[in-house]
Residue, then its C-alpha position, 0 to 999 in steps of 0.5 A: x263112812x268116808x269112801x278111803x276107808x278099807x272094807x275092815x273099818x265097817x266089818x269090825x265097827x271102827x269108830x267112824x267119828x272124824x277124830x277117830x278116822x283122822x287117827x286112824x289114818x295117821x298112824x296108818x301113814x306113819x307107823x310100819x304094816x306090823x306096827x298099825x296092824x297091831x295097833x288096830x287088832x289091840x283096839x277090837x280085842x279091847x273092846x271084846x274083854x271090856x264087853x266080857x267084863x261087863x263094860x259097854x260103850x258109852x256107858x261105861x267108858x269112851x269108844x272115841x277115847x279108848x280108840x285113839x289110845x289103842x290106834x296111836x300107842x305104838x307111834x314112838x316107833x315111828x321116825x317122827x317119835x323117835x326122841x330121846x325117851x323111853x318109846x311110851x313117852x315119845x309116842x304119847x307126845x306126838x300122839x298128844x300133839x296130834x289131838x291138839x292139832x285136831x282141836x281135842x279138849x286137853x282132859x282128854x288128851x290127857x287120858x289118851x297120853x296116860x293110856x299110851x305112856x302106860x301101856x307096858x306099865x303093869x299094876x299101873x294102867x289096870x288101876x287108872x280110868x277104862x280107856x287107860x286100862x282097856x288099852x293095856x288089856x287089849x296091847x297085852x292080849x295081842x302081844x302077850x296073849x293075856x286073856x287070849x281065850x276069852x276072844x272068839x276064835x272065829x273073830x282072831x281068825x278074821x283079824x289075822x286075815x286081814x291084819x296078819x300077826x308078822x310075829x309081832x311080839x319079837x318084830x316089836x321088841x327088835x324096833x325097840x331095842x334097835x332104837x335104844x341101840x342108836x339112842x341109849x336115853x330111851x331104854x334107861x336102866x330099869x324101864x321095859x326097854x332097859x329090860x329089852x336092850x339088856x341083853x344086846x349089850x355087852x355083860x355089865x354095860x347097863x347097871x341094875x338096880x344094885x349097881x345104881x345103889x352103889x354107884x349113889x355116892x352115900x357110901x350105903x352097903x347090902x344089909x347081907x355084906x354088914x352080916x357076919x358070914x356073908x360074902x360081899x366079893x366073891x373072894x371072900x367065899x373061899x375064906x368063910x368056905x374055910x372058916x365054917x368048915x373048921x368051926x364045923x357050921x352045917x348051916x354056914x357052909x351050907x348059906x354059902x350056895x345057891x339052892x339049886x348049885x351044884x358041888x363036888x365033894x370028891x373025884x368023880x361025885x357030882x351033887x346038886x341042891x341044899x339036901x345033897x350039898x348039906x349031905x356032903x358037907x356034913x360028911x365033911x365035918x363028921x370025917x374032921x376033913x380040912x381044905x385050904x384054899x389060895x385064891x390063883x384068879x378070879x374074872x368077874x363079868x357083871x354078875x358072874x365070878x369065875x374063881x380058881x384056887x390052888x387047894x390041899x384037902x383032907x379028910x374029902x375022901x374015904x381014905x382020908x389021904x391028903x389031896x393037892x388040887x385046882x379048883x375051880x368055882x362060879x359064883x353069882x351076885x344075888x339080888x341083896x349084894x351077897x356072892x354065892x356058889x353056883x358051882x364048886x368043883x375041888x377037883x376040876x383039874x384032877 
């Protein structure tokens, strides 16, 4: 073992190939402490769950291979991988280059790229060769704690010591998204960094999966807004609210909340869920009650509507006297385009 190596490389039987130390050392070079310290623990943890899954060394699968995935899969983080695409694209580049530097056979660049380009991909790695899916195991077990209790305790307890966890998960998820911040082309729309970024961003800033649907120029629409009794804006709510209600539709009232809403069917009544919202409603029908409803506002932030409606009800209460009141509603958008009830309150101004 060359003599610039630290004491762990022998302790946790680090692969002492050149190629293996050169990575090592490179990404050591490059990458901040919290970054390599993950790299490293991620390659010893996938070497354990291989070994409790019955995969030997050699046999099996590369040690040279599944190290050099492990060690440099996180070099998009690094200034020199900080381009313009997603963090596992970028790092598997500069990792690439790198083994070409080194004279490395270009299948086996290929598999280090896939294991590191792969490395958030779930349902993916798992199903390419070992080197590829150990690299993902072994970044998951340390960033996630997937199969965590299979690894011996005593030897996390000896990593930890010597490469210390710096709350990894959220210290990486900060270096991701802060790139994606400086450079939106890294976290496009629905990619794990997109999914990270998400949340920094002003509501509505970074289209879903529907929004990219619409925004597609074909003119196509959700199957639910081509069905009959659903709502397509927010505003419609409160007209097919009206509509179910005269026409005595349980169920059409009912499909126009989420499951889990919550509703007020009179003064000082509060009620959540189907069954109890069901339960509300159909007290509606069986009392003839009739609300009508004049949209006064409406604010829409991405996925949320906040309605208010200027409303004359009768037949909500016990005495049957009619009410004049300002309702207030907050709608969300579903996964299929329709808008549903998360709360309805009548009576919020009473």
């Amino acid at each position: 073992m060359a003599d610039d190596l630290p004491d762990l490389y022998t302790e946790f039987r680090l692969p002492e190939t050149a190629l293996a130390t050169a990575a090592y050392r490179f990404a050591e070079q490059t990458e901040p402490a919290f970054v390599f310290h993950h790299s490293v623990r991620s390659f010893i943890y996938a070497r354990v769950l291989a070994e409790r899954r019955g995969h030997l060394p050699a046999v099996d699968y590369d040690e040279e291979l599944l190290f050099l995935g492990c060690v440099l899969h996180d070099l998009g983080l690094t200034e020199n991988g900080n381009c313009d695409q997603r963090f596992e694209v970028d790092g598997a580049d500069v990792a690439a280059a790198f083994l070409r530097e080194h004279g490395v056979d270009q299948r086996r660049i290929d598999t280090v790229w896939d294991a590191i380009a792969l490395h958030s991909s779930e349902g993916i790695a798992s199903r390419k060769c070992l080197e590829v899916a150990l690299t993902q195991a072994g970044t998951g077990a340390d960033v996630l704690g997937h199969d965590r209790e299979i690894l011996p305790a005593d030897l996390v307890e000896r990593v930890h010591a010597v490469l210390p966890r710096a709350d990894i998960g959220y210290a990486l998820t900060d270096a991701i998204v802060a790139q994606a911040i400086r450079k939106p082309s890294k976290a496009r729309p629905l990619t794990f960094p997109g999914e990270l970024v998400r949340k920094h961003l002003p509501n509505g800033a970074m289209p879903e999966w529907h929004d990219l649907l619409a925004q597609n120029g074909w003119g196509d629409r959700p199957v639910a807004a081509r069905t009959e009794g659903s709502a397509s804006t927010p505003e419609e709510l409160g007209m097919l609210f009206m509509k179910n209600l005269a026409a005595g539709d349980l169920e059409g009232l009912v499909s126009l909340y989420e499951p889990q809403a919550t509703f007020v069917p009179a003064p000082g009544v509060v009620v959540s869920g189907a069954e109890a919202i069901r339960d509300s409603l159909r007290g509606y029908i069986e009392r003839g009650a009739r609300i009508s409803l004049e949209l006064r506002k409406i604010h829409t932030v991405g996925d949320l509507a906040v309605l208010s409606s200027l409303a004359t009800a009768t037949g909500v209460g016990p005495g049957g006297e009619e009410l004049a009141t300002t309702t207030t509603e907050v709608a969300r958008r579903q996964p299929d385009g329709r808008w549903l009830y998360v709360a309805d309150d009548p009576f919020f101004a009473a």
